[in-house]
N, C-alpha and C positions, 0 to 999 in steps of 0.2 A: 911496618910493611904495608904499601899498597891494599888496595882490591886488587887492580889488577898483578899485582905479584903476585897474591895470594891463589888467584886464579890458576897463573900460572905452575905455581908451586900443586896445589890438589891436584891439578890434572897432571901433573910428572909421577904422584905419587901413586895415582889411579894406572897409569900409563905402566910404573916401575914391577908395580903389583902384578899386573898382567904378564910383564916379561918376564917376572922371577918365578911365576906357576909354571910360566910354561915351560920354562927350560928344567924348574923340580922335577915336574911332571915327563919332561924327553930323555932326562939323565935316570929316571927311576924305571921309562922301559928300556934305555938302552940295558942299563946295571939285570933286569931282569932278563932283557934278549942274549946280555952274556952268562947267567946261570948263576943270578942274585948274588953279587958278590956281597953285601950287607949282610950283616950279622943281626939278628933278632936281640931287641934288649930286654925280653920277656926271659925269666926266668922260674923259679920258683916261688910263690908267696911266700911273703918271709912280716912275719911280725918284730918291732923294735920297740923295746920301751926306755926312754931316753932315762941314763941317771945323772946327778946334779942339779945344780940351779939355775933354773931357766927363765932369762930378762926377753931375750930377743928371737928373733926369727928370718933364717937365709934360706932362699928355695934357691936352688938353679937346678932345671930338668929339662930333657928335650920335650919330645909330642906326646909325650902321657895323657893320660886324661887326667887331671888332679882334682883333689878333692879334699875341704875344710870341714871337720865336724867338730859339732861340741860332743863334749865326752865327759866324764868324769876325774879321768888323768892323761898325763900324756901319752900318745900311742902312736906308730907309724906304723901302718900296713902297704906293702908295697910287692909288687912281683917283678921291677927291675931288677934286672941282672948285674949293673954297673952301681948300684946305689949305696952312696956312704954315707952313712947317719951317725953323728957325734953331738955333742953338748961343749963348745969351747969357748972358755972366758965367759959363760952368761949364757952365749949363744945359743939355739937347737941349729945344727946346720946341715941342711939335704942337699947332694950334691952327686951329680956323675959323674963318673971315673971317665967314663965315655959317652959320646954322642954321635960320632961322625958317619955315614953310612949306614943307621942302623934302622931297621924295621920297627915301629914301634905299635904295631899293629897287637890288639890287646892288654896294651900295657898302661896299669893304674897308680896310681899315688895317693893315700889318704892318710893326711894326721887328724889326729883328734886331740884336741883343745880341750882345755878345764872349762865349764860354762864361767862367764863373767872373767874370763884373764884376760889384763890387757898387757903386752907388750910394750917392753919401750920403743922397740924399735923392729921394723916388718919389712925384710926386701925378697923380694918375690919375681923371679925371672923365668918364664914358663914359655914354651916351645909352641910347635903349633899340635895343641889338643884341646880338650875340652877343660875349663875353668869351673867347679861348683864350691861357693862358697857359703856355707851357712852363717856362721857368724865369727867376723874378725876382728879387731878392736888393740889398737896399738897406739904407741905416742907419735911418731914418727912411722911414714906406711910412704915403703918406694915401691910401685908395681908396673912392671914389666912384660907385656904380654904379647905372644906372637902372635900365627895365624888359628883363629879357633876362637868357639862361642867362650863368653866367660859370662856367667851370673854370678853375683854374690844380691844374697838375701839382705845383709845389714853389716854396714860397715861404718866402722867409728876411729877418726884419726885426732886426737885431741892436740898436737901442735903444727902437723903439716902433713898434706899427702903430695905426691907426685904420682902420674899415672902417665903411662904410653901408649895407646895401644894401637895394636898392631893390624893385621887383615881379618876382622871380623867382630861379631856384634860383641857390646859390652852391656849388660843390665846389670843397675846398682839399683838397689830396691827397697830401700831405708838406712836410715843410719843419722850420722852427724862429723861431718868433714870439715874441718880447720885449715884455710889457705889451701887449697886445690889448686895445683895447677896439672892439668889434664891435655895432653894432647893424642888426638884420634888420628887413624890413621885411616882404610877402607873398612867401612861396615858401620851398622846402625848402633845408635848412643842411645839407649833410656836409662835416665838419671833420676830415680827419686831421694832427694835429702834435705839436710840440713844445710846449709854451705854457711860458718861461718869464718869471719875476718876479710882475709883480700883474694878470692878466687880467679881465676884463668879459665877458660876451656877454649882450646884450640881445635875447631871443627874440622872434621877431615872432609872424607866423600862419602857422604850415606845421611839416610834419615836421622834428625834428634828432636828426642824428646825430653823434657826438661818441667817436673815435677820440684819447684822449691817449699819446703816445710818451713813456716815458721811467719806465714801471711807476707802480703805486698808490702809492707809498709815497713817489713825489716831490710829489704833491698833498694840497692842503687844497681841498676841494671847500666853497663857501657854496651851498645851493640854498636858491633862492626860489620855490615852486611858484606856478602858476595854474593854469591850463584843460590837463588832458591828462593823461597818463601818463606818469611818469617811472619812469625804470628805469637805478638806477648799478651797472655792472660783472653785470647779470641780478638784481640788488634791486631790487623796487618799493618805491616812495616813497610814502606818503600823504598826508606836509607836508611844511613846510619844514625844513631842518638842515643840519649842516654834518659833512664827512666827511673823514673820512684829519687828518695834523696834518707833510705834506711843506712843504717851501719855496716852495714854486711854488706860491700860491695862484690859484683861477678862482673869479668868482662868477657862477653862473648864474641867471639871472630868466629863468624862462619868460613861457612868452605863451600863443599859442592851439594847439597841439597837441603830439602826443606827443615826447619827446625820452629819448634812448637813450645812454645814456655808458659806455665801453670802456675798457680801458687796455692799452698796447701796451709791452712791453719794449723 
């Protein structure tokens, strides 16, 4: 892909974003000016403690706020009203019965993790609410995320991650990710990790900042410039190029604004 496509491309998606707030946002006072026809998916708090043996992990939930903790065993507290929690074939699997029209005004999601489990496999599809993750750690990590902040504290993907995200900021704030491939959507990127093997990040529209662990001289940086200022290790950039000649290679495609790259011993 071009710069120039690329350009083209962020600013449709910048453009897309704006359109789909706004019409949420005209269909949520009509629904309201006609006497809320949505149904609330707040219900009662309800505790679930998962039985069998648990390898992997499926989220799908609307705009909840969600929420990862460590724990001692496994636990899901939740006050969805539509929420089905089972253990199949390996699985833990959280999932809504419904979504469509519903208020999710108050409404949480939090499992609690064994400290130190790792997962084989992590796919994670989450609506537009808040994301907080303390610590996740899986073989295999697909994350899916709509409009809303997401933090995670520390994350670790030991053969591959894939990541989406969606209208709003993303902060990863330690960890150690294997083959990343990462595409933003609108909202700001702060990334501190490990990256290693062959990474991607696909910059959207919004600030990035970019904290690599493990010193300069483990990376082979591919930059692909567009719209903004880039700036590796306090160099500005004026095109595209390729830097350092470490094992770990990342290729960065900007998008629509500035982006900032570190490296961390």
């Amino acid at each position: 892909m071009t710069s120039e496509q690329k350009i083209i491309k962020y600013a449709a998606i910048a453009l897309a974003v704006l359109l789909i707030a706004s019409i949420v946002f005209g269909a949520m006072s009509i629904v309201g000016w006609i006497g809320g026809i949505g149904k609330s998916a707040v219900g009662d708090n309800q505790t679930y403690t998962p039985e069998g043996e648990i390898n992997s992990l499926k989220v799908e939930i609307g705009a909840a706020e969600f929420k990862i903790v460590e724990s001692e065993i496994f636990k899901v507290e939740s006050n969805l009203k539509w929420l089905d929690v089972k253990v199949s074939g390996g699985t833990l699997v959280l999932h809504e019965k419904q979504k469509n029209n519903a208020d999710y005004d108050g409404a949480v999601l939090t499992i609690y993790i064994p400290e130190d489990f790792v997962f084989s496999d992590a796919n994670i599809n989450t609506g537009a609410g808040k994301l907080t993750v303390e610590r996740l750690s899986s073989g295999t990590l697909h994350l899916l995320l709509g409009a809303g902040e997401a933090i995670i504290n520390n994350l670790t993907a030991t053969s591959s991650a894939e990541i989406e995200g969606g209208a709003g900021s993303l902060s990863i704030l330690g960890g150690s990710i294997k083959d990343l491939d990462l595409e933003m959507g609108v909202g700001k990127l702060d990334l501190d990790a490990s990256l290693l093997g062959d990474s991607e990040l696909d910059l959207g529209v919004g600030e990035v900042k970019i904290a690599l662990q493990g010193g300069r001289d483990s990376y082979t940086l591919e930059i692909n410039k567009a719209i903004g200022s880039i700036q590796i290790d306090g160099e500005s950039l004026s095109s595209s190029r390729t830097i350092g000649n470490g094992e770990r290679t990342v290729e960065i495609n900007g998008g629509i604004g500035d982006i900032d790259v570190t490296f961390k011993e």
